[in-house]
C-alpha positions in Angstrom: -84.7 67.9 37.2 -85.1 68.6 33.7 -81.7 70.3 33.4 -80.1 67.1 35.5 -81.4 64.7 32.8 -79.9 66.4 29.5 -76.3 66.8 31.4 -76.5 63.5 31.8 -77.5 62.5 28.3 -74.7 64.2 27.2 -72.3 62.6 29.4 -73.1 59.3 28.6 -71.8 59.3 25.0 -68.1 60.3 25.3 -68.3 57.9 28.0 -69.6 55.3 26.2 -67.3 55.9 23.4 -64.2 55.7 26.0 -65.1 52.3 27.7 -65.7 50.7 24.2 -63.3 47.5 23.4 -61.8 45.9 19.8 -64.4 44.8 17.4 -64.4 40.9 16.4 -62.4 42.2 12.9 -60.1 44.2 14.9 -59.4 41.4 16.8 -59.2 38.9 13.9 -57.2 41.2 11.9 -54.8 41.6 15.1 -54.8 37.4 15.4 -53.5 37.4 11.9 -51.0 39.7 11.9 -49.6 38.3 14.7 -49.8 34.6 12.9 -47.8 35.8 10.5 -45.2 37.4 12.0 -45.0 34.6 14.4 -44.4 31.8 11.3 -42.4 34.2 9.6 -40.2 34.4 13.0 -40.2 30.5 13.1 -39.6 29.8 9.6 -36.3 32.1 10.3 -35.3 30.2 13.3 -36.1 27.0 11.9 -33.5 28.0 8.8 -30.8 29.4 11.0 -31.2 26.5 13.0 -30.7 23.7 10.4 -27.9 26.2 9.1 -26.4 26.1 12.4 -26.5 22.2 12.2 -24.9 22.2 8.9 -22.0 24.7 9.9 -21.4 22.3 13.1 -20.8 19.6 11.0 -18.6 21.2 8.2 -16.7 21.7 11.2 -16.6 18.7 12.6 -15.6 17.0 9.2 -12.8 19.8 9.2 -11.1 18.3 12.9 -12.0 14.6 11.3 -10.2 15.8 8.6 -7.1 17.1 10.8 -7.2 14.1 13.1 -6.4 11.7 10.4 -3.5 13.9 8.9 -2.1 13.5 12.8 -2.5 9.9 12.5 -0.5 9.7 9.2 2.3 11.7 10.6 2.6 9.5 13.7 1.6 6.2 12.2 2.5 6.7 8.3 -0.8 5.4 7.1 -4.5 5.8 7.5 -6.8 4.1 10.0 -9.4 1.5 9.4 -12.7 2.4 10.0 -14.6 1.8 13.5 -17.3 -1.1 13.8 -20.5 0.8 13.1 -22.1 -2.6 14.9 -20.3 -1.7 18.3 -22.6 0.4 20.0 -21.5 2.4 22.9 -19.9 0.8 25.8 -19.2 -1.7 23.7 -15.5 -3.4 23.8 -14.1 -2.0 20.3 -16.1 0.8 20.3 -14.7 3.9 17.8 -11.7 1.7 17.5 -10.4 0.7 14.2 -10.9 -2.7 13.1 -7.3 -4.0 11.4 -6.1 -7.0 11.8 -3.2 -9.2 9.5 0.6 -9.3 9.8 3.0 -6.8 9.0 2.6 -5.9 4.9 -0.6 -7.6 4.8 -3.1 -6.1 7.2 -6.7 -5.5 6.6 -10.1 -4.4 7.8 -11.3 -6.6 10.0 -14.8 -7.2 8.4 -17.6 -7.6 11.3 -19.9 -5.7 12.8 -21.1 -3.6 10.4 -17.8 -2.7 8.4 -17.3 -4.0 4.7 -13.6 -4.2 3.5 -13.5 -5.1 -0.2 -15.9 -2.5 -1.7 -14.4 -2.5 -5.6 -12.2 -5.3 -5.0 -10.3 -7.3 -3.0 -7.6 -6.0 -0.5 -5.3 -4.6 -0.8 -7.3 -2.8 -3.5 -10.9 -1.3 -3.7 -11.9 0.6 0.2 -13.7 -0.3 3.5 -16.5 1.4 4.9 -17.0 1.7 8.6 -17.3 4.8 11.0 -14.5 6.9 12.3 -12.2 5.4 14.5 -12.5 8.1 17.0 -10.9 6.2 20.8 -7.7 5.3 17.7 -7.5 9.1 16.4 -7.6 10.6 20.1 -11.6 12.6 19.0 -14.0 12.9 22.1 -17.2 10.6 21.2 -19.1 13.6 20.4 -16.4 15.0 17.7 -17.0 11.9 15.3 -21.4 12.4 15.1 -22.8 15.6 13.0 -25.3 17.7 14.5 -28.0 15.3 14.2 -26.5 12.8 15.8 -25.5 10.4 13.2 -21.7 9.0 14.0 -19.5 9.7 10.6 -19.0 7.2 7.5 -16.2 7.0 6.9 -14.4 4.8 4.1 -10.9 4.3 3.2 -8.6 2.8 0.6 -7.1 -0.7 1.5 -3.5 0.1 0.4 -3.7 3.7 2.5 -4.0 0.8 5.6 -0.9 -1.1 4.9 1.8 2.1 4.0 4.9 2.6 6.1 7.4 5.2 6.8 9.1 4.2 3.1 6.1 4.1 1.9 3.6 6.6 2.9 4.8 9.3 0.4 3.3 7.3 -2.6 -0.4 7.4 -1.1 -2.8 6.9 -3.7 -6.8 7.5 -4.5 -9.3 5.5 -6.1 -12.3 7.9 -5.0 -14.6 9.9 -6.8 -16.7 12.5 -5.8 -19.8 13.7 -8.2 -22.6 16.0 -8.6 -25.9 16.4 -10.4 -28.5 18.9 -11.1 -31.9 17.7 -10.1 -34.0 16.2 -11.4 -31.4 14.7 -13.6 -30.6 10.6 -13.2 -27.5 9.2 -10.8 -25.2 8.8 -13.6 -21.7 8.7 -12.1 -18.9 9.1 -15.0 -15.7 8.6 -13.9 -13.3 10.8 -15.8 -15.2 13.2 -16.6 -13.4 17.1 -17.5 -13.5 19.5 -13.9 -16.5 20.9 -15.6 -18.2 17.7 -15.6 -19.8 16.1 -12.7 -16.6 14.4 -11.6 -15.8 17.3 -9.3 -12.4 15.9 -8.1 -11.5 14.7 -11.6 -8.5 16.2 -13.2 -8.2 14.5 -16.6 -11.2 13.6 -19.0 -9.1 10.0 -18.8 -11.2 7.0 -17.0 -9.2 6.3 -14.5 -6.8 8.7 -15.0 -5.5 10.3 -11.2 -2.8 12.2 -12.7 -3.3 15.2 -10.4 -4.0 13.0 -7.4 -7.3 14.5 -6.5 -9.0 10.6 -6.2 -9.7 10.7 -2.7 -8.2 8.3 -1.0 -10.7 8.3 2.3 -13.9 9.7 2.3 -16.0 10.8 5.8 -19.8 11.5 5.1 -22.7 13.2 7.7 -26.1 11.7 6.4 -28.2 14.5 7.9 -31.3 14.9 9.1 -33.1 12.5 7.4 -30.4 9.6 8.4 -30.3 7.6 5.6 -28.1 5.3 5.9 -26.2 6.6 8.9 -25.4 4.5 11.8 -25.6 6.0 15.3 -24.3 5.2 18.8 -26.8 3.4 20.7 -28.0 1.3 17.4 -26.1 -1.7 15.9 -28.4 -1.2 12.7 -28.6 1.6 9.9 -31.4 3.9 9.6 -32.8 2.4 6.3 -32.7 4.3 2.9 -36.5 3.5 2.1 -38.0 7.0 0.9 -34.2 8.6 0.8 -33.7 10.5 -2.7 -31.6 8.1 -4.9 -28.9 10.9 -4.8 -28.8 10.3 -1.0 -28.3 6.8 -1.8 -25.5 6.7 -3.9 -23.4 7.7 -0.8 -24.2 4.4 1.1 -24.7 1.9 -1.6 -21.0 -0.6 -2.1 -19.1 1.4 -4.7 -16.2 3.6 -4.6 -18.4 6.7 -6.1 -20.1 9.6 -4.4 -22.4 12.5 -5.0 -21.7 16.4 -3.2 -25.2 17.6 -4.0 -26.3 21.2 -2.9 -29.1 21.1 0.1 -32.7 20.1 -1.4 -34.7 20.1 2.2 -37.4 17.6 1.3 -39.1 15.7 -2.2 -37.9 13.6 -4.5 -34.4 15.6 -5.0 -33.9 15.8 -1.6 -30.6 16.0 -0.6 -28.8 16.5 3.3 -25.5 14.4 3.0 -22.3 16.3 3.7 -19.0 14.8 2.3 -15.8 15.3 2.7 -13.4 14.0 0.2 -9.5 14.0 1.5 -6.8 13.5 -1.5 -3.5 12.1 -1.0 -2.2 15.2 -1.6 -4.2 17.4 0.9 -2.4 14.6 3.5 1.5 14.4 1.8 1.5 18.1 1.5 0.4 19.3 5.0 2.8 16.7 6.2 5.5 17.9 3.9 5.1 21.7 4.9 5.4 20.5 8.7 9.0 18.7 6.9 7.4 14.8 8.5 7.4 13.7 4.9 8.9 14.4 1.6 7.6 14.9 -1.3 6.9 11.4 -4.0 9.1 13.3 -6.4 12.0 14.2 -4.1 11.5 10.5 -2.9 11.7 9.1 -6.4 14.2 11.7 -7.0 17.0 9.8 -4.5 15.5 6.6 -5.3 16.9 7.2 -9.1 19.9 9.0 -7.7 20.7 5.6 -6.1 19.4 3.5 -9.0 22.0 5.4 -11.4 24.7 4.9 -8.9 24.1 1.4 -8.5 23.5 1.1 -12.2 26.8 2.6 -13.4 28.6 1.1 -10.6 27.4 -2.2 -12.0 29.1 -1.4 -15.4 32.1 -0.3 -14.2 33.1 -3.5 -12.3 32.1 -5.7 -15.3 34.5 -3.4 -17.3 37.5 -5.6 -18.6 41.0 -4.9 -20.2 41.5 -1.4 -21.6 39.1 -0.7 -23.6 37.5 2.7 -22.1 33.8 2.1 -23.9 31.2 0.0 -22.8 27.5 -0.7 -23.3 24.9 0.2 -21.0 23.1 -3.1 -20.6 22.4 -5.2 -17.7 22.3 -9.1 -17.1 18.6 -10.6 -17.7 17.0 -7.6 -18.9 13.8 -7.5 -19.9 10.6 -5.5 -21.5 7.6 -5.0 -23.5 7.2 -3.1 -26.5 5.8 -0.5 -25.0 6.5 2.8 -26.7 7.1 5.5 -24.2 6.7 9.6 -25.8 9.1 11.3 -23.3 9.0 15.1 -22.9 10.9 17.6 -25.1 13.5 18.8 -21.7 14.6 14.8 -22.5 17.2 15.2 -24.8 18.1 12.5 -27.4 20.8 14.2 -29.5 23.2 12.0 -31.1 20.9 8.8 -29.5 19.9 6.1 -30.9 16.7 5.4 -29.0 15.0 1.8 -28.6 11.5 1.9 -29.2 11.2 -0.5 -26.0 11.0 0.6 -22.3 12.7 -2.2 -20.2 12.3 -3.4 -16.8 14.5 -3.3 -14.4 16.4 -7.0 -13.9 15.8 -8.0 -10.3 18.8 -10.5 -10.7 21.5 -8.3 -10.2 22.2 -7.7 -6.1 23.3 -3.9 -6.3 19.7 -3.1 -7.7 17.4 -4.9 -4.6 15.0 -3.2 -3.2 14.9 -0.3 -5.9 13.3 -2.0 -9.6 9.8 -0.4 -8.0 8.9 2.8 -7.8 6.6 4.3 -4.6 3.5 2.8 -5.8 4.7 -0.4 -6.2 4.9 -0.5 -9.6 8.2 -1.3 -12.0 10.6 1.5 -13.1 11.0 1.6 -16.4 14.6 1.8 -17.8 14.8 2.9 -21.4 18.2 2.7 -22.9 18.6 5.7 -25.5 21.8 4.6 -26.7 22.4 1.4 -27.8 26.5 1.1 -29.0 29.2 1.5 -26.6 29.9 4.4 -24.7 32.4 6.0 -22.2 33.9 9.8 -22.5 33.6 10.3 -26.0 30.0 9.0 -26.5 28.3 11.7 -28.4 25.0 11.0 -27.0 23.5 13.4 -24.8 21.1 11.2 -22.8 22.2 7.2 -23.0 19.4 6.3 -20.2 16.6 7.4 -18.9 14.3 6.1 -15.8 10.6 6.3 -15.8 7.6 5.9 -12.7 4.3 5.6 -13.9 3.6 7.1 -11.0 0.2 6.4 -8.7 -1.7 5.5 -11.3 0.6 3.4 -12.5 -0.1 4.0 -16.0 1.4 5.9 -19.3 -1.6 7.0 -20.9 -1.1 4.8 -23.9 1.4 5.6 -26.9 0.0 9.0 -27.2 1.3 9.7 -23.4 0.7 13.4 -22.3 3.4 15.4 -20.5 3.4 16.6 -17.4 0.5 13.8 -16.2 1.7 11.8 -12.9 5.1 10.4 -14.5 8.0 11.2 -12.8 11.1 11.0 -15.2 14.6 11.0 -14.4 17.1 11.5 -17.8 20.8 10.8 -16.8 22.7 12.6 -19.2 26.5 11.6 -20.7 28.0 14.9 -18.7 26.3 13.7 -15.3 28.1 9.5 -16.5 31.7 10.8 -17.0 31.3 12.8 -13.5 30.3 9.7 -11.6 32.8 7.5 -13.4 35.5 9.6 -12.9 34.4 9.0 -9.1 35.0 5.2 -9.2 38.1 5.9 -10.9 38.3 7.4 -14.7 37.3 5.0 -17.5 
């Protein structure tokens, strides 16, 4: 019995021992370990997720992007926006809202879209949604990844361009950004290494490059601020949006690129997509549907010089081989013009005045205005006579101010957006000799 008893005894430990569960820290400790690996595992799919949005809509801005090149080399112009007040199902819906006749059309303004954001048509832009039914985009290729359907504003002038005129597409854009937490201070002009970030002169105004965007398509994230979608007439409203996020809905012709600040007072989720005329004339060039502005202005003064010189001749009288190189009614301003050093002057004696073009003489219709609307210059370099033995090198030269449609002052810097054209005394005789020998 006794023997019975102490086998027992011993038994009973290792036993004991083997059936024994976690403690309360074990268990604790287990619970917290796991807590932590489980938010760590969240807070990395919550990040690849909102990164996943983010890439989705980069990409969706990208076929935005492509659909509206497709539309300028079918249509020769940009779209107006879409009604952001049409909902779905609505007649109108993603549709483009123009209206006007021919030369004059506009932005229908209703529903939603503004038309005359930094001026009246056709200048300053209009701010709707994309026009997805007019650009041939399912429904769902014109929202981000939130949702939200695409801003999506436009210059006025890009609305009204034509096959003649498409080529001379200008911006009036810009496209910023800041470093938190400093102020929304938008300088236009600013150097590249400013916050202009499609700037290419330190020049106000200057859009010698082209880079001014000339339409603009924007995602307003998460948050919404701002954004219009398709069941709602209404915009989610900016109240508690970072003042960076509003600069991208407010009515000016300005916008901020910020990087991605999640949430606080700097918080920034916008995505924007700035297009430049040039990122639409040159992929349209390459695919040979348009030609370059300068080859365009390039014929244009090709034809002006013909039409010019053919003008002289038939005024020439009796047998005197010389003549001047002036034209009935012309006109112009003191406007000094510094021309670049491949324009030669030698043996010139150059006005200090750039003329205008005379729009009285028949031969010259439809040319005294360069692609941008503006007026050629004409600047005669030689003022006496001249025919086969004039000894000056260039006696007239043609000048577009290109789409800025400015000089840059007196103190004009080469190689900005001026196109110049020099027609030289060799490149006279040759096309004289044409219409018959002086």
């Amino acid at each position: 019995m006794k023997h019975h008893f102490l086998r027992a005894l011993r038994n009973s430990t290792p036993a004991k021992e083997r059936q024994r569960g976690f403690s309360l820290i074990e268990i604790a400790l287990v619970l917290v370990i796991a807590g932590i690996a489980l938010g760590a595992g969240l807070s990395l799919l919550g990040a690849k997720t909102a990164q996943a949005k983010i890439d989705s809509t980069k990409t969706r801005t990208e076929a935005v992007r492509q659909a509206l090149v497709a539309f300028v080399s079918q249509n020769y112009r940009l779209p107006c926006p879409a009604a952001p007040g049409l909902v779905r199902g609505a007649a109108g819906y993603n549709t483009e809202q123009r209206s006007g006749v021919a030369g004059a059309e506009v932005c229908t303004a209703a529903s939603g879209l503004a038309n005359n954001i930094g001026g009246a048509a056709p200048a300053g832009v209009s701010r709707g949604t994309v026009p997805c039914a007019s650009l041939g985009l399912a429904d769902e290729a014109c929202t981000d990844a939130w949702g939200n359907r695409f801003t999506y504003f436009v210059r006025n002038s890009a609305i009204r361009l034509t096959v003649n005129t498409v080529s001379g597409m200008g911006g009036s854009m810009t496209v910023h950004k800041i470093i938190p937490p400093a102020a929304v201070v938008l300088t236009n002009g600013a150097a590249p290494t400013g916050n202009q970030i499609n700037a290419c002169s330190t020049t106000a105004g200057d859009n010698s490059c082209n880079l001014a965007a000339v339409a603009v398509v924007i995602s307003h994230g998460a948050n919404r601020g701002g954004g219009f979608v398709p069941e709602s007439a209404a915009a989610f409203p900016t109240a508690g949006v970072s003042a960076y996020e509003v600069a991208n809905t407010d009515n000016n012709i300005q916008f901020l690129q910020n990087d991605y600040v999640e949430s606080g007072a700097n918080s920034f989720d916008d995505i924007v997509l700035a297009i430049a005329p040039r990122d639409v004339i040159s992929s349209l060039s390459q695919n040979n549907v348009l030609k370059d502005p300068k080859v365009l202005m390039a014929e244009q003064f090709e034809t002006l010089k013909l039409a010019i010189l053919q003008n002289i001749y038939t005024s020439m009288s009796g047998t005197t081989p010389n003549r001047q190189i002036t034209l009935p009614t012309e006109s112009g301003a003191a406007a000094p013009y510094v021309f670049p050093p491949t324009v030669d002057f030698t043996g010139c004696t150059a006005p200090v005045t750039t003329l205008l073009l005379p729009t009285t003489v028949p031969a010259l219709t439809g040319l005294t205005n360069d692609l941008w609307g503006n007026a050629i210059r004409y600047r005669r370099a030689s003022t006496g006579a001249f025919g086969a033995a004039n000894a000056c090198t260039t006696p007239f030269v043609f000048v577009s101010y290109g789409p800025d449609g400015q000089t840059g002052g007196a103190g004009n810097i080469f190689g900005l957006d001026d196109i110049v054209f020099p027609v030289t005394q060799a490149v006279i005789n040759s096309a004289i000799v044409k219409f018959g020998g002086w």
